[in-house]
C-alpha positions as CSV (number, residue, x, y, z in Angstrom):
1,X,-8.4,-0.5,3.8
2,X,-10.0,-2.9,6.0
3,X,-8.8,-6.4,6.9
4,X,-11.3,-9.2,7.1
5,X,-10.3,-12.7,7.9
6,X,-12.5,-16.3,8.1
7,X,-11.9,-19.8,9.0
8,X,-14.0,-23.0,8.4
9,X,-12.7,-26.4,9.6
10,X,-12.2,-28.7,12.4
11,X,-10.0,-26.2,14.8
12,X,-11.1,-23.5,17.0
13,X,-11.6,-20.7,14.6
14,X,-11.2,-18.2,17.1
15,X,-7.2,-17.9,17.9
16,X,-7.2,-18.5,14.1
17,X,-9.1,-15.1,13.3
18,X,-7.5,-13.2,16.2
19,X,-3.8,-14.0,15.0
20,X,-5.5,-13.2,11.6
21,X,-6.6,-9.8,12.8
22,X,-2.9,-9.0,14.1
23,X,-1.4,-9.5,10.8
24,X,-3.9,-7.4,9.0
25,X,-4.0,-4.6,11.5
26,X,-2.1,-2.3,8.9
27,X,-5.1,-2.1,7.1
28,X,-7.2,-0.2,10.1
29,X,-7.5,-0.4,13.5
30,X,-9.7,2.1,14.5
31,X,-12.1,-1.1,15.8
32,X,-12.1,-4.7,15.7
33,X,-14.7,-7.8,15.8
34,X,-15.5,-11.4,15.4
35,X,-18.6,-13.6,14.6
36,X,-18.4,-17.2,15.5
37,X,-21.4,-19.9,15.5
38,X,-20.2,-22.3,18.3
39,X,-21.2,-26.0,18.5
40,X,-24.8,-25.1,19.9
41,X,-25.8,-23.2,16.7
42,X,-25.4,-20.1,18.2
43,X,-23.8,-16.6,16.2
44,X,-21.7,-14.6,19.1
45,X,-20.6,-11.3,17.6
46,X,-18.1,-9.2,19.6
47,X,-16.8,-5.9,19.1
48,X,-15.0,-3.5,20.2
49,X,-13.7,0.3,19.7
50,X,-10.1,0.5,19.2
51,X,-7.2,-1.9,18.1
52,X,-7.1,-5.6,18.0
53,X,-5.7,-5.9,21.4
54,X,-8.6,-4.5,22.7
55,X,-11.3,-6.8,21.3
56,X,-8.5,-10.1,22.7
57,X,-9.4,-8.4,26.3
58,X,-13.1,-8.0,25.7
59,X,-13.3,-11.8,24.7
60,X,-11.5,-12.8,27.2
61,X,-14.7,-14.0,29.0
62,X,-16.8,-15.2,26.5
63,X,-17.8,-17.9,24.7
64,X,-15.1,-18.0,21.6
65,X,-15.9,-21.6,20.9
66,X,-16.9,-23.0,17.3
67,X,-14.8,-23.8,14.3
68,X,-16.5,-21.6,11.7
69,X,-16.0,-17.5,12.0
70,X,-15.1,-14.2,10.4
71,X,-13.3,-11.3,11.8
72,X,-12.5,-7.0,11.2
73,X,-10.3,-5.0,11.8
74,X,-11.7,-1.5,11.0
75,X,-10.5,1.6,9.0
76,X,-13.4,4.0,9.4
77,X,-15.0,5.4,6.5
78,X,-19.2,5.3,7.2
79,X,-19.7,6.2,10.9
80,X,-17.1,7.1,13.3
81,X,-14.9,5.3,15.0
82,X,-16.7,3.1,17.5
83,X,-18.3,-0.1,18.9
84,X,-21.5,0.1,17.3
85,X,-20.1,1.0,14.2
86,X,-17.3,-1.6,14.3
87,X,-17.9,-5.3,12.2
88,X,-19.3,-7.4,12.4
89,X,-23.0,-6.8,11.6
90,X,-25.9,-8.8,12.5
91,X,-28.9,-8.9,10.3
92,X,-32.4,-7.8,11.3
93,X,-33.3,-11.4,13.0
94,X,-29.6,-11.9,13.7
95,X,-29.7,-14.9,11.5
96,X,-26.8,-13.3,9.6
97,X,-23.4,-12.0,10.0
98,X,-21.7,-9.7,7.5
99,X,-17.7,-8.2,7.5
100,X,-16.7,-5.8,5.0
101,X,-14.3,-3.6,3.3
102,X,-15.0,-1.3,0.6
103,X,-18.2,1.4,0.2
104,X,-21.5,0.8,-0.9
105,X,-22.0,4.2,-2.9
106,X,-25.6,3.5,-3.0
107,X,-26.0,2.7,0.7
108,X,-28.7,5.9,1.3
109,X,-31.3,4.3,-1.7
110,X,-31.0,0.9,-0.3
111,X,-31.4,1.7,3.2
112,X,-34.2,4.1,2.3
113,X,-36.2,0.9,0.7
114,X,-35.0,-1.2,3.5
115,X,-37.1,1.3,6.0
116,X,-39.6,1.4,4.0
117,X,-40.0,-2.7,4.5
118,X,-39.7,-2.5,8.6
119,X,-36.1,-2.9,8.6
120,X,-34.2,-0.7,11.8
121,X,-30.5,0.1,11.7
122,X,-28.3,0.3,14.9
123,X,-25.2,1.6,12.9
124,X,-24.3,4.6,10.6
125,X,-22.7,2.3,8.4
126,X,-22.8,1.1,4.4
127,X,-21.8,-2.7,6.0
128,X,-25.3,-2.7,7.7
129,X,-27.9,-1.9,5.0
130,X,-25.8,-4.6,3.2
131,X,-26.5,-7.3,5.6
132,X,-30.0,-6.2,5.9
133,X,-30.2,-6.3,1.9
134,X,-28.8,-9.9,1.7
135,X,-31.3,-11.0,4.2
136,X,-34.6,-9.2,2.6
137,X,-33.2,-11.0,-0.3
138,X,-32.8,-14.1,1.1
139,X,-37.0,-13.9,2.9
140,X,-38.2,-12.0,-0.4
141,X,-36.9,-14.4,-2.7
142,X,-37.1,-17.9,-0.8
143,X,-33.4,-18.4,-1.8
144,X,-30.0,-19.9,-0.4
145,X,-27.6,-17.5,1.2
146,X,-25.3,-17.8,-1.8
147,X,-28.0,-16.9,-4.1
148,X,-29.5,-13.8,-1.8
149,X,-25.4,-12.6,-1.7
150,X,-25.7,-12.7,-5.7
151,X,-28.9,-10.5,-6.3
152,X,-28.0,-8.1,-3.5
153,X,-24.7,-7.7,-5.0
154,X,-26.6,-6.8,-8.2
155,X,-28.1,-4.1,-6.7
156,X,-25.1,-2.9,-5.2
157,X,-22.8,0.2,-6.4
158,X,-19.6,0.2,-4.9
159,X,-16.6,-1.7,-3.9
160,X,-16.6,-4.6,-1.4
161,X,-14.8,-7.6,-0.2
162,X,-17.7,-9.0,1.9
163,X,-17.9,-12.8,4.5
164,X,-21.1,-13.6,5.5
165,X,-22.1,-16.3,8.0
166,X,-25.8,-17.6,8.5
167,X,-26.2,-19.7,11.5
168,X,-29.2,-21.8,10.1
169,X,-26.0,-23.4,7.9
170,X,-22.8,-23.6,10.3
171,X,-20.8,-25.6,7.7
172,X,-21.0,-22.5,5.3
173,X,-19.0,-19.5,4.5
174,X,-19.8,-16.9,1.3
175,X,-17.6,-14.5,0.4
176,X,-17.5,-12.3,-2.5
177,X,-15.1,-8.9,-3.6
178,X,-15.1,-6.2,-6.5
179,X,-12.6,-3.6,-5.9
180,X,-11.6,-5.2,-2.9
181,X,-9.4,-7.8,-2.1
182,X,-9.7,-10.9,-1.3
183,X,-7.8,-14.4,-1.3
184,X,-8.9,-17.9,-0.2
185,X,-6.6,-20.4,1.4
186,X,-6.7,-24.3,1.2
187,X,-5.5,-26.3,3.8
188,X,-6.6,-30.2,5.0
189,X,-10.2,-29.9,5.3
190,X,-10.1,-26.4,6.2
191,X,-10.4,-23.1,4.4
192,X,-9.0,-19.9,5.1
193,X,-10.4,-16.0,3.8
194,X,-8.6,-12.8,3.9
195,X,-7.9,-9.3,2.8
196,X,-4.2,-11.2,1.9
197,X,-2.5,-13.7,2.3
198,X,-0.5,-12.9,5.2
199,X,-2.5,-14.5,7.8
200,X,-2.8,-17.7,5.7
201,X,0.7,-18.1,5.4
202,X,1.7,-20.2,8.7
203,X,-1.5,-21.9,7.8
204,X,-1.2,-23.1,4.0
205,X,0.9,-22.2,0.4
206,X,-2.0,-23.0,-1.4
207,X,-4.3,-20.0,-2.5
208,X,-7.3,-18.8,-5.1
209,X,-7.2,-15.4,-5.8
210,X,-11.2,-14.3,-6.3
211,X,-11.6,-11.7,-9.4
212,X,-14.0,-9.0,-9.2
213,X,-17.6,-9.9,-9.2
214,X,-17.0,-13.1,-7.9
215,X,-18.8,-15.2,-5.3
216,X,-17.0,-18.3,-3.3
217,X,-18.6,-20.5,-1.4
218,X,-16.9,-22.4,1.0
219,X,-18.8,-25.8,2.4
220,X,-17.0,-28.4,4.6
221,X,-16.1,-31.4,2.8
222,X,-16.6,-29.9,-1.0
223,X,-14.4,-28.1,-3.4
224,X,-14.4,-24.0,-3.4
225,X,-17.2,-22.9,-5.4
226,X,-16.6,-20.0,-7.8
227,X,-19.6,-18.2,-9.7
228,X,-20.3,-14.3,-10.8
229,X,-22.9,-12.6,-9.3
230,X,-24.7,-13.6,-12.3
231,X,-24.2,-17.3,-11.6
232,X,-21.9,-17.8,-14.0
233,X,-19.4,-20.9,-12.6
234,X,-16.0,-20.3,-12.6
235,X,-13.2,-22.8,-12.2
236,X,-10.7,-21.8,-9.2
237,X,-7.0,-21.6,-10.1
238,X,-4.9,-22.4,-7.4
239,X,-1.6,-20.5,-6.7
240,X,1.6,-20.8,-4.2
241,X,2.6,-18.3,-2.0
242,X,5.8,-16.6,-2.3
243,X,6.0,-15.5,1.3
244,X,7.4,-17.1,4.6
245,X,5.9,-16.4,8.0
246,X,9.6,-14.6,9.2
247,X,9.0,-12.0,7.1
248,X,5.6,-11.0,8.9
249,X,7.7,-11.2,12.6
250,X,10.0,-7.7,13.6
251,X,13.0,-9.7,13.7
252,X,14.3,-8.1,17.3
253,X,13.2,-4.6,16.0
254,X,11.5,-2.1,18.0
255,X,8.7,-1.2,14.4
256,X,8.3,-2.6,11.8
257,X,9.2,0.6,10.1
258,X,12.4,0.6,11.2
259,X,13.2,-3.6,10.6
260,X,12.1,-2.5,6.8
261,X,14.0,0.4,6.7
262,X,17.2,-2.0,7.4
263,X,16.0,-4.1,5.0
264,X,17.1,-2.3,2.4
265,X,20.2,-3.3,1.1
266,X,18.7,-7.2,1.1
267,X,15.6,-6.0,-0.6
268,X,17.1,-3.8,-3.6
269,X,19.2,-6.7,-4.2
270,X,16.4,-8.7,-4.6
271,X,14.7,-6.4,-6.9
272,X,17.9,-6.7,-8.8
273,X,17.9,-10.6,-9.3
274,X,17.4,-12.2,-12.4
275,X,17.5,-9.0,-13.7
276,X,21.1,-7.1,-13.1
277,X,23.2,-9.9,-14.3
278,X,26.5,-11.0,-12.5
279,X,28.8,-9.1,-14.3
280,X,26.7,-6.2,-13.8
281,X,27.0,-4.5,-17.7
282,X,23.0,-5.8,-18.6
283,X,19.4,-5.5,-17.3
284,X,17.1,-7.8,-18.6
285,X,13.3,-6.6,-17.8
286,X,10.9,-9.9,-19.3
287,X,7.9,-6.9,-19.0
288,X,9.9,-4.9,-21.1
289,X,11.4,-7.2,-23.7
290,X,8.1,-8.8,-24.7
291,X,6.4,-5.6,-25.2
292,X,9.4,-3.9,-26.5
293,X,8.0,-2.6,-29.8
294,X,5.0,-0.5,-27.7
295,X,7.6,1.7,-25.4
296,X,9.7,2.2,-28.6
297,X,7.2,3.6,-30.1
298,X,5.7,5.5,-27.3
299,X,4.8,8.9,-28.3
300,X,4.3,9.9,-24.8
301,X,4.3,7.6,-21.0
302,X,2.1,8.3,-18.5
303,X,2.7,7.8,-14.5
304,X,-0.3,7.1,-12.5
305,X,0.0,6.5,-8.7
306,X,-0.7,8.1,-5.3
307,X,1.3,8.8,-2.2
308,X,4.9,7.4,-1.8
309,X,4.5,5.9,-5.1
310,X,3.6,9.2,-6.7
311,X,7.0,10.1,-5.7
312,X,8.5,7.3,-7.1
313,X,6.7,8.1,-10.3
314,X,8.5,12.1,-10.3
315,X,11.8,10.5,-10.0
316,X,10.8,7.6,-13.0
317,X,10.2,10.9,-15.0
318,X,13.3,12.6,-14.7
319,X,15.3,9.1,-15.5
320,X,13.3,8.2,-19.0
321,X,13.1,11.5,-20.0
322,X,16.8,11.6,-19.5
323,X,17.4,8.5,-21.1
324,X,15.0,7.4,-23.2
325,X,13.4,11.2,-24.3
326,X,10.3,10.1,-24.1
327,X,7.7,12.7,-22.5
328,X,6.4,11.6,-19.3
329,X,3.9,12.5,-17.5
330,X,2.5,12.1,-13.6
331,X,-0.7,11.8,-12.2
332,X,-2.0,11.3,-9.5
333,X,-4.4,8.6,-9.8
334,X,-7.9,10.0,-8.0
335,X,-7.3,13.2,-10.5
336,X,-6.4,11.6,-13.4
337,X,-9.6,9.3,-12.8
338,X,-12.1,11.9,-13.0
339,X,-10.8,14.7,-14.9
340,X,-11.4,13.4,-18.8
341,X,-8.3,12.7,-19.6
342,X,-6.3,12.3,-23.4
343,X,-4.9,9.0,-23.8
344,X,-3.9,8.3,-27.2
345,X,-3.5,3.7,-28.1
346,X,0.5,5.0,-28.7
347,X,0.7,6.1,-25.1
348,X,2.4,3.8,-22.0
349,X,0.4,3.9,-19.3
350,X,2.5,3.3,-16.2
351,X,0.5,2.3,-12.6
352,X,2.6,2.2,-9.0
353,X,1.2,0.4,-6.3
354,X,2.6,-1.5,-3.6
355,X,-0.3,-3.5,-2.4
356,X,-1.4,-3.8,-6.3
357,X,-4.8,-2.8,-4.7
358,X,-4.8,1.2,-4.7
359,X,-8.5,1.9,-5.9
360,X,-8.2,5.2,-7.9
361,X,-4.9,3.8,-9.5
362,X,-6.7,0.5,-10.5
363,X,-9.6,2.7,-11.8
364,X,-6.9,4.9,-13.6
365,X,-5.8,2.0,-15.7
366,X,-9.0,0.8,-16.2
367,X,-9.6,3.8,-18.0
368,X,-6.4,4.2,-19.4
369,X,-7.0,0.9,-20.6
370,X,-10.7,1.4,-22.1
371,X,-9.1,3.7,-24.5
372,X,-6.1,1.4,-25.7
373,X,-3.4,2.2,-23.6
374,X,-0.9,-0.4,-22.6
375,X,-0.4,-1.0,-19.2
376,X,2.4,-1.6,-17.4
377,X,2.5,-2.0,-13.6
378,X,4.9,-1.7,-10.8
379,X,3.6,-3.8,-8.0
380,X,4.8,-5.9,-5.1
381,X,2.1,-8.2,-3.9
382,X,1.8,-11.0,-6.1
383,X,-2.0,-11.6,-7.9
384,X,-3.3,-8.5,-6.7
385,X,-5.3,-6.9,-9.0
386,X,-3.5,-3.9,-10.3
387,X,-1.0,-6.3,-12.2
388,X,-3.9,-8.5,-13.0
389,X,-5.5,-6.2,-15.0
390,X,-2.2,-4.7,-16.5
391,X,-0.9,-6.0,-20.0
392,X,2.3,-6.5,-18.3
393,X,4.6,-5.3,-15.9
394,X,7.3,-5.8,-12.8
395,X,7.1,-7.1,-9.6
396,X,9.4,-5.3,-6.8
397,X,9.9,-8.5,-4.3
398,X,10.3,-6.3,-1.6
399,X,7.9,-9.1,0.8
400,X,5.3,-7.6,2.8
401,X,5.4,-4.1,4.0
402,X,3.3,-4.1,7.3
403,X,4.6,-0.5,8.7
404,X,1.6,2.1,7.0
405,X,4.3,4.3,6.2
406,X,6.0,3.0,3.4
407,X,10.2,2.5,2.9
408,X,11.5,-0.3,1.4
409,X,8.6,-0.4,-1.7
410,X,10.0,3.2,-2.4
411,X,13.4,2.5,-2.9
412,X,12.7,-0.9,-4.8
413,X,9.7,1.1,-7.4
414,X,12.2,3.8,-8.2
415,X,15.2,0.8,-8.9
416,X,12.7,-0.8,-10.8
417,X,11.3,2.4,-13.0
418,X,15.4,3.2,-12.8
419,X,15.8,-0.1,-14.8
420,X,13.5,0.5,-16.9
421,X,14.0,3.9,-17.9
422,X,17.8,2.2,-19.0
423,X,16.2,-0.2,-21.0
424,X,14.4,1.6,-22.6
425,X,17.1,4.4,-23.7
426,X,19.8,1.2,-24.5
427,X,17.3,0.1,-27.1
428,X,16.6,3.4,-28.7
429,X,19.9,4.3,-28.8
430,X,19.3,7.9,-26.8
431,X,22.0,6.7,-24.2
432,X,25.5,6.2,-24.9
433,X,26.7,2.5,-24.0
434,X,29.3,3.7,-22.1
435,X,26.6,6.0,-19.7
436,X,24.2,2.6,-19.6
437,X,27.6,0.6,-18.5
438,X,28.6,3.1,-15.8
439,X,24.8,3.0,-14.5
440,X,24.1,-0.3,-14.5
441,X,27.6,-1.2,-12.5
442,X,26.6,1.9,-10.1
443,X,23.0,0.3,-9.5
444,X,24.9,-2.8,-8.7
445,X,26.4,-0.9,-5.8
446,X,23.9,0.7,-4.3
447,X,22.9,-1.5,-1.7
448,X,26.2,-1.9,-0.3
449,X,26.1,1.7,-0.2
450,X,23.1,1.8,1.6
451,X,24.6,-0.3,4.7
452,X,27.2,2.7,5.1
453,X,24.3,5.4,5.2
454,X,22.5,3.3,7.7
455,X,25.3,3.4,9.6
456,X,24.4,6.5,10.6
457,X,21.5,5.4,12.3
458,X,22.4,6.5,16.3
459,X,23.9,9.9,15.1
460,X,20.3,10.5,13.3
461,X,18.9,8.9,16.5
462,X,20.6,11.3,18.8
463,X,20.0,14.6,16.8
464,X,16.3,13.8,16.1
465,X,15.7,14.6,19.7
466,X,16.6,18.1,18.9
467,X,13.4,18.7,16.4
468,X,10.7,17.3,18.7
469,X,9.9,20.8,19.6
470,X,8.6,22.0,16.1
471,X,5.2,21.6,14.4
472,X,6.3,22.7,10.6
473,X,9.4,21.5,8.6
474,X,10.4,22.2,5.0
475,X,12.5,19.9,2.6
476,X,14.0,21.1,-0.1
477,X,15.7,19.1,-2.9
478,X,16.4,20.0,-6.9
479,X,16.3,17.6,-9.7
480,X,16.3,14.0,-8.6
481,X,15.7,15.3,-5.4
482,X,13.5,17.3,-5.7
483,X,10.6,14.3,-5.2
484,X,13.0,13.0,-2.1
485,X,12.2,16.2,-0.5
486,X,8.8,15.3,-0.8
487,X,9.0,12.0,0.3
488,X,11.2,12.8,3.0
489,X,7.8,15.8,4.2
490,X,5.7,13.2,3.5
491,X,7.2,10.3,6.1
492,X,7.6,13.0,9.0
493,X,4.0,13.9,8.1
494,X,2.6,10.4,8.5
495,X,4.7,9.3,11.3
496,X,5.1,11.9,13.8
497,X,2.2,14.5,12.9
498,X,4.2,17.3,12.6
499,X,3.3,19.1,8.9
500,X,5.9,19.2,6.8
501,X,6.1,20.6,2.9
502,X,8.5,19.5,0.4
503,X,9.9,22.1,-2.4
504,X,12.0,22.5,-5.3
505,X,14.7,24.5,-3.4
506,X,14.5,27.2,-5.9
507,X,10.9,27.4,-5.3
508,X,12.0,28.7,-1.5
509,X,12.2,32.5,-2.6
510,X,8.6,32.2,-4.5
511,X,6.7,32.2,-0.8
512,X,7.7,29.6,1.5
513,X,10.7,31.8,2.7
514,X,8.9,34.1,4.5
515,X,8.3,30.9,7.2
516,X,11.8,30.5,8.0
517,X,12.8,31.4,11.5
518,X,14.7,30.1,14.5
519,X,11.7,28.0,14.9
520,X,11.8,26.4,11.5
521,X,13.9,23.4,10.9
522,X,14.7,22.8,7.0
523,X,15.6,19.7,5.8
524,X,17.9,20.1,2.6
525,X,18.7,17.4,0.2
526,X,22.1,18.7,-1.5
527,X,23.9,15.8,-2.9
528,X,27.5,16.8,-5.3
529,X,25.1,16.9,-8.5
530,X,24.6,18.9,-11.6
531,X,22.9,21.8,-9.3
532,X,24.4,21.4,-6.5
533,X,25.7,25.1,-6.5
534,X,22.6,26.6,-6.6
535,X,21.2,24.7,-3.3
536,X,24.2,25.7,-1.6
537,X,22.8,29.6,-2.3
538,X,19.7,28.3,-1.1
539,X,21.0,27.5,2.1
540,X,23.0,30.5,2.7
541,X,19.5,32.2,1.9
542,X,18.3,30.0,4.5
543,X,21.0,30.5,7.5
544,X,20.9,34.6,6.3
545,X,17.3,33.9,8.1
546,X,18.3,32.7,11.0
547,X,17.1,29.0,9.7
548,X,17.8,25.7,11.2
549,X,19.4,23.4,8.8
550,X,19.8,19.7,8.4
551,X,21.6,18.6,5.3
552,X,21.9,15.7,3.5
553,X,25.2,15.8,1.5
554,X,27.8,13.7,-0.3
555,X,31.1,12.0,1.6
556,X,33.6,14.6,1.3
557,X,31.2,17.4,1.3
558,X,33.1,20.7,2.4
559,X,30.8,24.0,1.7
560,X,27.9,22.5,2.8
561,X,29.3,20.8,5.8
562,X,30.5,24.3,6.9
563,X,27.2,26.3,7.1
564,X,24.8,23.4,8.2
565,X,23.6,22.8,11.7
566,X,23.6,19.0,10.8
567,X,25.0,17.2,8.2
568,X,24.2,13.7,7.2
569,X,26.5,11.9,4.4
570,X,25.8,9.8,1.9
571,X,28.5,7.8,-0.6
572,X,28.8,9.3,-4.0
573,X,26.8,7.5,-7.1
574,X,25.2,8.7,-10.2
575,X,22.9,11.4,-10.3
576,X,20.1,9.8,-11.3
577,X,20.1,7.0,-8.6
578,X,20.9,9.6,-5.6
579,X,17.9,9.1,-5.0
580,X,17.7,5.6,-3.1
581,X,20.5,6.7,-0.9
582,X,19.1,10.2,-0.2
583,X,16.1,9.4,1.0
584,X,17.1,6.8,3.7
585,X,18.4,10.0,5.9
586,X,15.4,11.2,6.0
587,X,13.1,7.8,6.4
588,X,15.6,7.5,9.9
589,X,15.2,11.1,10.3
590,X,11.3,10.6,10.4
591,X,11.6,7.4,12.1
592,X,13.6,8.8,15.4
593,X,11.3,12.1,15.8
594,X,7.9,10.0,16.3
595,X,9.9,7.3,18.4
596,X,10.6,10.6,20.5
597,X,7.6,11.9,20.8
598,X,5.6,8.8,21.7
599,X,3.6,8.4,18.1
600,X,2.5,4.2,17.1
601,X,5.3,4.7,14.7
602,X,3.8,1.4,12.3
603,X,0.1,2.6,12.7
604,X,-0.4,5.8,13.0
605,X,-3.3,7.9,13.8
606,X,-5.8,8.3,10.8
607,X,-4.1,6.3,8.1
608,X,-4.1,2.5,7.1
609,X,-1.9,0.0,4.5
610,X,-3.7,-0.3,0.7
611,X,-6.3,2.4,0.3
612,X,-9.2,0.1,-1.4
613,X,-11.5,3.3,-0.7
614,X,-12.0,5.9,-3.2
């Protein structure tokens, strides 16, 4: 959840890890800090509660010189939100400097035999004890820094993407991860550290992805130094970034949010290339034709994910059971983790992340995987280590996704599970060509289709100022749609911090009826599909309540339009892609209520970008 960032080379380190911290803000901001040893020998650690802006203004008159450093950006998880709390830690004697993200599981033990050694704590966090563990080491043992980071990490139980700094070695910087991310950039005589890559990209293309249980050293003048915590050396494979510094800029937008929710069309087209060929009757999925033989003989596919991509995983469910009648299950990842599941070596184990670094999804598949399941992933970031670990899998190419609440990695998971739900029912033969054909030339349209429903935009804009009075919402949807509604809850959950609940519409009468009023809006997703019929009863049970009703219906829609208090349209397509058109409605919808009412639309209260914590 955290974002940690470093710097060792001949320039100031400090604007460096500042512009750093800005890019990796999604990842927390509850506080922010920097270490740097300036020219003197000196370690200057400064904090401060709150975003990174805040920690710019309380540096404003200190020293910030010295080319070596490390910054945080905070998510809280051990110890609330607050200066003391924030990272950097010092050590004991100060000698040391430690940033982290993750949790040490085992934080209590350690500290206890820390105490019991003479050692005081200032902070209630995990980061702390593992500072002061690292430095014990380091006295205890009479080792190098590198060496005391490798026996505390042995001791360690947990996840961690770590920097540490000791100012008795200013030409030095050790890092180390498991279960937490963490990528090193190489530029002329310089090296870069962070969470990801994006604030290494106006910097460098060139970058070493660090596995778990790995420990870099980073010297001026020498190569990158890769061991295990066991001491084990590992030779550094060097990789090029795929991203470009635009795409981490708002582009003229007000949010990020929004700028990606516009992005769209571009980036479902993108998902598309290579893939949806030109003429638009064929997808070709490399993931799925090299391991073709193990979803053919799938007895059964399992979804693992959490959040947004959980609902991308419901809607992945309804298209391969359709298509391919396979039985497909979804879990979500932290339950299916813990509760002794049956996974057979014939099952298909899919994972959906969009930073590739969910932690219970990465431990679902490394459970799934344990018991010879193959895994196939559905990621965006490139090397992260969801894919990694995965036998095989697709890549959404959406480009980063800095507002927390996510849009375009929806739409571009379920076109990629869409695609390969098709392939798989075209190569068993449960799909009629002539349904694959008229799918696959649909698909082709759909982000043309998209520009029209964003066309919408001020219309949403201008009736979303209508709903800032409530403080519940329900969304309703049926079949496909049914996991829109969710999504739809979900986004106005996150965004504005009014609760919301999605439904199957038909669910309305078992309970969640007795809510509606005057006072409660309810959102109803009711394209011109199979059920479509039976939602329109739901609304008149709705509006027989006196209910307030915003509907999301096809072009041309004429019972609907007539009972509704608003009606958004969106072009007709297949059923079973409604979906990515649907749910844009209701991402605006979202959007324009927490604009209204004054929320930090792209970081909102509570939550951060790639949950690495359990």
């Amino acid at each position: 959840m955290c974002g940690i960032v470093g710097y060792i080379g001949k320039r100031k380190a400090y604007p460096i890890l500042i512009k750093g911290l800005h890019r990796l803000e999604y990842r927390g901001y509850d506080s922010a800090g920097v270490a740097l040893i300036n020219e003197a020998g000196q370690l200057n650690v400064y904090k401060a509660k709150g975003k990174v802006a805040e920690l710019e203004a309380f540096c404003a008159e200190k020293d910030t010189n010295g080319c070596i450093g490390i910054a945080h950006t905070r998510w809280a998880t051990h110890g609330e939100p607050n200066t003391v709390n924030a990272h950097p830690h010092y050590s004991e004697s100060e000698r040391l400097a430690i940033i982290h993200n993750g949790i040490i599981e085992n934080y209590a033990v350690l500290k206890a035999g820390l105490m019991e050694q003479g050692y005081t704590f200032k902070s209630d966090t995990d980061t702390e004890v593992l500072v002061q563990l690292i430095e014990y080491t380091q006295i205890d043992r009479h080792v190098d820094l590198k060496t005391a980071v490798q026996l505390a990490l042995q001791q360690v139980i947990g996840a961690y993407a770590i920097a540490v700094l000791d100012k008795e070695h200013p030409d030095t910087l050790i890092a180390a991860r498991k279960g937490s991310p963490l990528v090193v950039g190489i530029g002329e005589d310089e090296y870069f550290l962070a969470s990801d890559a994006t604030p290494i990209v106006e910097y460098t293309d060139k970058v070493i992805y660090i596995d778990d249980e790995e420990v870099v050293s980073l010297r001026l003048g020498e190569e990158v130094d890769i061991t295990t915590i066991g001491n084990v050396q590992k030779t550094p494979e060097i990789k090029r970034l795929e991203l470009s510094l635009s795409q981490l800029e708002k582009g003229g937008y007000p949010h990020f949010m929004l700028k990606e929710i516009f992005e769209q069309p571009r980036t479902l087209t993108d998902s598309m290339r290579g893939r949806v060929n030109v003429r638009q009757d064929n997808i070709a999925l490399s993931g799925f034709i090299d391991n073709k033989d193990r979803f053919l003989n799938a007895k059964r596919i399992i979804i693992t994910a959490c959040g947004t991509s959980w609902h991308a995983g419901l809607i992945a469910m309804y298209a391969i059971e359709e298509f391919a009648q396979i039985p497909v299950e979804v879990e979500y990842s932290s339950e299916f983790r813990y509760r002794k599941p049956v996974i057979n070596k014939d099952d298909v184990v899919i994972a959906i992340s969009q930073s590739g670094e969910t932690a219970d999804t990465l431990a679902a598949i490394q459970l799934a995987k344990s018991k010879g399941a193959f895994i196939f992933s559905i990621c965006n970031v490139v090397g992260a280590s969801i894919p990694r670990v995965s036998d095989s899998g697709c890549y959404t190419h959406v480009g980063p996704e800095i507002g927390v609440a996510s849009t375009k990695a929806f739409t571009a998971q379920v076109t990629a599970l869409t695609m390969l739900a098709l392939c798989i029912g075209r190569e068993k033969g449960t799909m009629s060509q002539e349904q694959y054909l008229r799918i696959v030339r649909e698909l082709g349209q759909i982000p043309d289709k998209i520009e029209r429903v964003l066309g919408q935009n001020k219309r949403i804009a201008d009736f979303a100022k209508t709903f800032t009075y409530a403080q519940n919402f329900i969304y309703l949807g049926r079949g496909y749609n049914f996991p829109v509604a969710m999504e739809g809850a979900l986004k106005l959950k996150e965004i504005s911090y009014i609760h919301a609940e999605g439904y199957p519409a038909a669910e309305m009468k078992h309970g969640p009826i007795a809510l509606i009023s005057q006072e409660m809006p309810v959102v109803v997703v009711a394209p011109h599909c199979g059920t479509y019929e039976k939602v329109v009863s739901n609304i008149q049970e709705i509006k027989a309540r006196k209910g307030r009703v915003i509907a999301v219906v096809t072009e041309g829609d004429e019972l609907v339009s007539k009972i509704a208090d608003y009606i958004i349209e969106v072009p007709v397509t297949e059923e079973c892609l409604t979906p990515l058109l649907t749910v844009i409605p209701l991402q605006l919808l979202a959007y324009h209520i927490a604009v209204v009412k004054g929320c930090d639309v792209d970081q909102p209260r509570n939550l951060a970008k790639s949950v690495t914590v359990e």
